[in-house]
C-alpha positions in Angstrom: 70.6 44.5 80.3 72.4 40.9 80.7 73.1 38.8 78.0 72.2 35.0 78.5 76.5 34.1 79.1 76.5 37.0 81.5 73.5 36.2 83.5 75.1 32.3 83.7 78.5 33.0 84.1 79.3 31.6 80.9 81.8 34.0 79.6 84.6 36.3 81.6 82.9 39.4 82.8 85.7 41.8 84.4 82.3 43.7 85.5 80.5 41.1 87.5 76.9 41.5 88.1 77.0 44.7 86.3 73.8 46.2 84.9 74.2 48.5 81.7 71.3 50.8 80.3 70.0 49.7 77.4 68.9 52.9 75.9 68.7 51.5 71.7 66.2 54.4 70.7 63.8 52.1 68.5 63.8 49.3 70.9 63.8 50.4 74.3 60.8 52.3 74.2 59.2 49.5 72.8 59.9 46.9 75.6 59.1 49.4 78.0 55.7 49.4 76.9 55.4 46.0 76.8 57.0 46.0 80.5 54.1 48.6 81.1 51.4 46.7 79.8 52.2 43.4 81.3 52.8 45.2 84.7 49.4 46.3 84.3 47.7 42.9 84.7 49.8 42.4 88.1 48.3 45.6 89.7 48.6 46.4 93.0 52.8 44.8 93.8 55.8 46.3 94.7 58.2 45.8 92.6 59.5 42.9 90.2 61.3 42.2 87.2 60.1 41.2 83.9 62.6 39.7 81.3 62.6 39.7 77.8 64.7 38.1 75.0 65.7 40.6 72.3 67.2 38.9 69.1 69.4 42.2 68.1 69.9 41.2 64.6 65.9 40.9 63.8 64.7 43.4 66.6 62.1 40.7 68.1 61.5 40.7 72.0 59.9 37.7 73.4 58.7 37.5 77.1 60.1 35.3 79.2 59.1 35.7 82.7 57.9 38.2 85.7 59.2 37.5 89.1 56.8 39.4 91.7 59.5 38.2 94.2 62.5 38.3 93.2 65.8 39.0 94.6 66.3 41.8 97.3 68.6 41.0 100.1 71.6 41.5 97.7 73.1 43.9 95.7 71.8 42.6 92.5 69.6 43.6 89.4 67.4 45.4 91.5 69.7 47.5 93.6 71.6 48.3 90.8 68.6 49.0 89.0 67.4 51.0 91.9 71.2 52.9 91.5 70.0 54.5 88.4 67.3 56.1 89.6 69.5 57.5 92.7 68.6 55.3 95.3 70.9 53.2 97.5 69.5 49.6 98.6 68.5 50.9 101.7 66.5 53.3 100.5 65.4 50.6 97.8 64.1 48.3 101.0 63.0 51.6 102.8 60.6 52.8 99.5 59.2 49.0 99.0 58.2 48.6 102.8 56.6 52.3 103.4 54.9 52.2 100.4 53.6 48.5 100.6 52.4 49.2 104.2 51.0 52.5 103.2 49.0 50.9 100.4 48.0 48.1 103.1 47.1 50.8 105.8 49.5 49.6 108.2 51.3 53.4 107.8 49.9 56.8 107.1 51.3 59.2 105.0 
């Protein structure tokens, strides 16, 4: 989770870049479905991020965007992201590139 001044660099963030769980028990299950479903329609891609804006005080989530492509090369969202699983960004690059050229038959199992 990034707030808007965080993702912009619009406020002082001793924690740069960080990424914090957002675990709210009513609302995180709910825009994990909605990640789910819209995932759904992209079927078959590697990876990608989908945003949201969540207004806390009325607990609505609004899409914003999907990025099929988005940033890998540094240590960003998706390596940190890939952190909370237990992977490091190699094995972040490692898991997207076997299993892309597995699904494209360019690798065996």
């Amino acid at each position: 989770l990034w707030t808007y001044y965080e993702k912009r660099d619009l406020v002082e963030n001793k924690e740069k870049a960080a990424l914090k769980r957002f675990e709210d028990p009513e609302l995180a299950p709910r825009i994990e479905a909605m990640a789910k479903k819209v995932a759904q329609e992209f079927l078959p891609f590697d990876y990608g991020r989908i945003e949201f804006r969540l207004d806390l005080k009325t607990g609505d989530i609004n899409f914003i965007e999907i990025n099929l492509n988005c940033n890998l090369w540094s240590e960003k969202v998706m390596a940190k992201a890939a952190a909370h699983a237990g992977f490091s960004h190699a094995d972040l690059i490692e898991t997207l590139l076997a299993e892309s050229w597995r699904r494209n038959g360019l690798m065996q199992n």
